[in-house]
Each structure stands twice: as structure tokens, then as C-alpha cells.
N, CA, C and O of each residue as an XYZ file, in Angstrom:
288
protein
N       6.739    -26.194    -11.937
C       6.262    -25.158    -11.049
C       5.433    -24.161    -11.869
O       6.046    -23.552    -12.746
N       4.350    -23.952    -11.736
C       3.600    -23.092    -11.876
C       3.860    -21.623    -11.989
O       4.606    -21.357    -11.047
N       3.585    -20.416    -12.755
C       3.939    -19.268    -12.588
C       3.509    -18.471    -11.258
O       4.171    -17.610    -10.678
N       2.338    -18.930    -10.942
C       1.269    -17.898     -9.734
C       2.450    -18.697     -8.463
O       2.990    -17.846     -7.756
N       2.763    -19.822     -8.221
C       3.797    -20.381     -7.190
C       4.971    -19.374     -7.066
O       5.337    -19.297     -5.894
N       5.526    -18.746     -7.732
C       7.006    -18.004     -7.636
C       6.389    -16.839     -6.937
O       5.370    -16.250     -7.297
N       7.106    -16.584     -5.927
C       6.810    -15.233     -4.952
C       7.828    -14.141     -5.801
O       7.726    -12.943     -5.538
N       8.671    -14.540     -6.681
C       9.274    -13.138     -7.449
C       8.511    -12.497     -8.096
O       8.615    -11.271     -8.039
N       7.388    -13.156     -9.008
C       6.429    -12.463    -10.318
C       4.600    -12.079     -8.992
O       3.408    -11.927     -9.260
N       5.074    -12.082     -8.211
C       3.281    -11.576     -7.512
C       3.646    -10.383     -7.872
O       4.738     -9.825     -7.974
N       2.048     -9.927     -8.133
C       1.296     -8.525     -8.488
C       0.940     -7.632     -7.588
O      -0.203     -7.193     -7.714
N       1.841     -7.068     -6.361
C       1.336     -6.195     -5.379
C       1.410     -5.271     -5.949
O       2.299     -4.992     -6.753
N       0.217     -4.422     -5.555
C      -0.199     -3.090     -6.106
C       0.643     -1.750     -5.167
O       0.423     -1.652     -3.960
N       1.402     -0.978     -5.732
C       1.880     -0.611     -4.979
C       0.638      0.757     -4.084
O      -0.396      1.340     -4.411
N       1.270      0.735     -3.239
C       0.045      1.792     -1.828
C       0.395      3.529     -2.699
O       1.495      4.009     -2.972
N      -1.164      4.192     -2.977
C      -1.044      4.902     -3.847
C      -0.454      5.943     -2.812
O      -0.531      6.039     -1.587
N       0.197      6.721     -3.850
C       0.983      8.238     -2.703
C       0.674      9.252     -2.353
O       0.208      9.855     -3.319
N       0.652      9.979     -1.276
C      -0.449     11.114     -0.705
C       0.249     12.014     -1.219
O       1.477     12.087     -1.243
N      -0.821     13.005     -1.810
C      -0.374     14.448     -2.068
C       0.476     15.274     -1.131
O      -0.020     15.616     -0.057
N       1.496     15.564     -1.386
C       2.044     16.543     -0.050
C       1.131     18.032     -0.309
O       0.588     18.292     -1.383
N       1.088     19.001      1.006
C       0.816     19.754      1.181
C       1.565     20.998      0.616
O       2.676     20.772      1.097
N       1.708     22.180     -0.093
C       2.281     23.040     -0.282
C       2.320     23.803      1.195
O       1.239     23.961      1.763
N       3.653     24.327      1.894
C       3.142     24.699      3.004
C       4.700     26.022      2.636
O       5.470     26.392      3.522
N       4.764     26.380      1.482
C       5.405     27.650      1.151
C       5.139     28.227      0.354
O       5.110     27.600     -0.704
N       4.812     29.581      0.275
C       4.493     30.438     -0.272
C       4.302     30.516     -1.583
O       5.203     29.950     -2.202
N       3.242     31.136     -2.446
C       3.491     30.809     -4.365
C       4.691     31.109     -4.687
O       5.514     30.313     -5.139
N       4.905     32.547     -4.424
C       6.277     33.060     -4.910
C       7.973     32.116     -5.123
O       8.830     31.721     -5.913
N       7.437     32.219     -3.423
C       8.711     30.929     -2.749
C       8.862     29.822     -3.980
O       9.926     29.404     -4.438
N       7.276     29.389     -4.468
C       7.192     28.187     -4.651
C       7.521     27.710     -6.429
O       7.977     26.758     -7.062
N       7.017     28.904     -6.635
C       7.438     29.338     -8.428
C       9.089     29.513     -8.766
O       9.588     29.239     -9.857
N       9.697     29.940     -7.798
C      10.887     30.588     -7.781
C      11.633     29.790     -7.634
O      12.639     29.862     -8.339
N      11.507     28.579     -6.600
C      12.050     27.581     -5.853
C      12.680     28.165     -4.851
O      13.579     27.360     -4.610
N      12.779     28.935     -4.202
C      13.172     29.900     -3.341
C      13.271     29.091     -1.481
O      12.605     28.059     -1.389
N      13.641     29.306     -0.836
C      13.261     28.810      0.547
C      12.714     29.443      1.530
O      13.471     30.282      2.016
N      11.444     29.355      2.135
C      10.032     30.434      2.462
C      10.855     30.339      4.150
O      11.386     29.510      4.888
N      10.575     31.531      4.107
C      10.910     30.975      5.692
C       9.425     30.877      6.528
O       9.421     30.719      7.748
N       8.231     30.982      5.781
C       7.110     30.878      6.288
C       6.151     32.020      7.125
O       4.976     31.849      7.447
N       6.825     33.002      7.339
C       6.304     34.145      8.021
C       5.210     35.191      6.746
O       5.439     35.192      5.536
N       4.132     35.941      7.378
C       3.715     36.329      6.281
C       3.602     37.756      6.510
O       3.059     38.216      7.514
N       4.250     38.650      5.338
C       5.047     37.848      4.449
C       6.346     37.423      4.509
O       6.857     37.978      5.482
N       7.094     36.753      3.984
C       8.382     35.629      3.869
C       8.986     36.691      3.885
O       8.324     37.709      3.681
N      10.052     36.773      4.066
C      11.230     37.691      3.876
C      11.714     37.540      2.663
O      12.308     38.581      2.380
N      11.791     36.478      1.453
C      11.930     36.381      0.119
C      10.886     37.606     -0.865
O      11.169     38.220     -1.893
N       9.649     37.604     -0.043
C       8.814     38.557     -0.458
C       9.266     39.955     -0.441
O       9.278     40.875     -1.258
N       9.602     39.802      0.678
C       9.923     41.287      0.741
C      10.949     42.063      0.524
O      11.094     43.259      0.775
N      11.793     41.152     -0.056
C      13.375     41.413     -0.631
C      12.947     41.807     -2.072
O      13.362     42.785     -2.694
N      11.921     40.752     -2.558
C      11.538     40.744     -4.011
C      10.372     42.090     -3.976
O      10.174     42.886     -4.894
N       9.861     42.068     -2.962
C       8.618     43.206     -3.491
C       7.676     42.712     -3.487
O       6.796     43.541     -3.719
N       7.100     41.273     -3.278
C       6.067     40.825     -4.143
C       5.032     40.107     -3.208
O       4.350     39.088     -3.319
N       5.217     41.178     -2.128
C       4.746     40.674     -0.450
C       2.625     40.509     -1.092
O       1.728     39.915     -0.494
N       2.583     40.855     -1.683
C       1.377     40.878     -2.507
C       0.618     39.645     -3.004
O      -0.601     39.492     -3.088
N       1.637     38.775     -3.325
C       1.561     38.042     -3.240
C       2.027     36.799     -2.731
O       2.444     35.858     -3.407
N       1.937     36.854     -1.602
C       2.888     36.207     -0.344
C       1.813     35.522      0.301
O       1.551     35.908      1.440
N       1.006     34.417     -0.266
C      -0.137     33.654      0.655
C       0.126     32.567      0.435
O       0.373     32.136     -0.692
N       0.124     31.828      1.601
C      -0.290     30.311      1.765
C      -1.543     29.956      2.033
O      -2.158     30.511      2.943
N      -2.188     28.818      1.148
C      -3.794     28.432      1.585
C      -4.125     28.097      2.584
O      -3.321     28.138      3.516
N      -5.373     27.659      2.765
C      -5.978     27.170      4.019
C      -4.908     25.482      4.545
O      -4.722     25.163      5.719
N      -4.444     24.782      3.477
C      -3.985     23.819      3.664
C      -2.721     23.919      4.575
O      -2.344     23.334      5.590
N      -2.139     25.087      3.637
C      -0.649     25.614      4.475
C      -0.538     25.414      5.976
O       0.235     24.833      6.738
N      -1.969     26.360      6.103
C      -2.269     26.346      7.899
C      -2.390     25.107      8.728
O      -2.055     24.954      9.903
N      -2.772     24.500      8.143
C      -2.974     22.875      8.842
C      -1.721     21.926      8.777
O      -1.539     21.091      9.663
N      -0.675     22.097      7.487
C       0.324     21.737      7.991
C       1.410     22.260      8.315
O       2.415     21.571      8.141
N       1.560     23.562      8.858
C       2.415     24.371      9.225
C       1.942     24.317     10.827
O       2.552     24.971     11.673
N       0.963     23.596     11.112
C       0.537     23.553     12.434
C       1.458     22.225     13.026
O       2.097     22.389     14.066
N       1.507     20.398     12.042
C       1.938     19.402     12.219
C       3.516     20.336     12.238
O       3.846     20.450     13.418
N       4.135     20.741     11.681
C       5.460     21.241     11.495
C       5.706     21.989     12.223
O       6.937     21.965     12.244
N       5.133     23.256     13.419
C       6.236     23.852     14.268
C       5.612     22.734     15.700
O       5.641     23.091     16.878
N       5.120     21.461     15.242
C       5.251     20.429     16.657
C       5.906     19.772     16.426
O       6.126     19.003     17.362
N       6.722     19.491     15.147
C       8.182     18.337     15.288
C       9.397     19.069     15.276
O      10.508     18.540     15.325
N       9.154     20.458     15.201
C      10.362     21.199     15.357
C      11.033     21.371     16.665
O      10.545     21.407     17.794
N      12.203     21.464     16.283
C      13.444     21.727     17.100
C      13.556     22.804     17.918
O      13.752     23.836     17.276
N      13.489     22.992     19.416
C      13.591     24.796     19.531
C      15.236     25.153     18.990
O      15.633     26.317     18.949
């Protein structure tokens, strides 16, 4: 038997992996903290650091997919 014949040794490439979106806050995100997403977060504003309390343009687009699979 041939090597290329054995279906154990094939070469599938595995499917490359999509970047996830950051969709919490720097602070949140440096800290490891849990954003509750409002701006600013309430982590911000416990810390002070409501200043820097932004999510990018990306945030917005998937914080849009995320309060449509949410739960009321």
C-alpha cells in the first residue's frame, strides 16, 4: 500500500481562524476586567478612567450582532 492511499497521513490544511472582534473596552481589556459595555462601563467609572473608556468602530458592528442573540 502506498503512503498517499492511507486516509490517516492526508494533508488537510486546516481552515485559517477569524480574528475575533474586541467588543470591550481597552481598560476592561488590559485589566481583564468584565465590560459591561455601556459608555462608559461602570468598571470605568469605579476606576476613574472613564477617559479612557472607548470601543472602536469594530466594537459597534459587533455589539450590534450581540444585543440580537441576546436574551431579554
Amino acid at each position: 500500500m502506498a503512503l498517499s492511499d492511507d486516509p490517516s497521513t492526508d494533508a488537510r490544511p486546516n481552515p485559517p481562524k477569524r480574528a475575533r472582534k474586541a467588543i470591550n473596552c481597552e481598560p476592561c481589556r488590559n485589566s481583564k476586567l468584565k465590560c459591561d459595555r455601556n459608555r462608559p462601563c461602570s468598571s470605568c467609572v469605579l476606576r476613574g478612567t472613564t477617559a479612557q473608556c472607548y470601543q472602536g468602530q469594530d466594537a459597534d458592528l459587533a455589539l450590534r450582532g450581540f444585543d440580537q442573540h441576546r436574551r431579554p
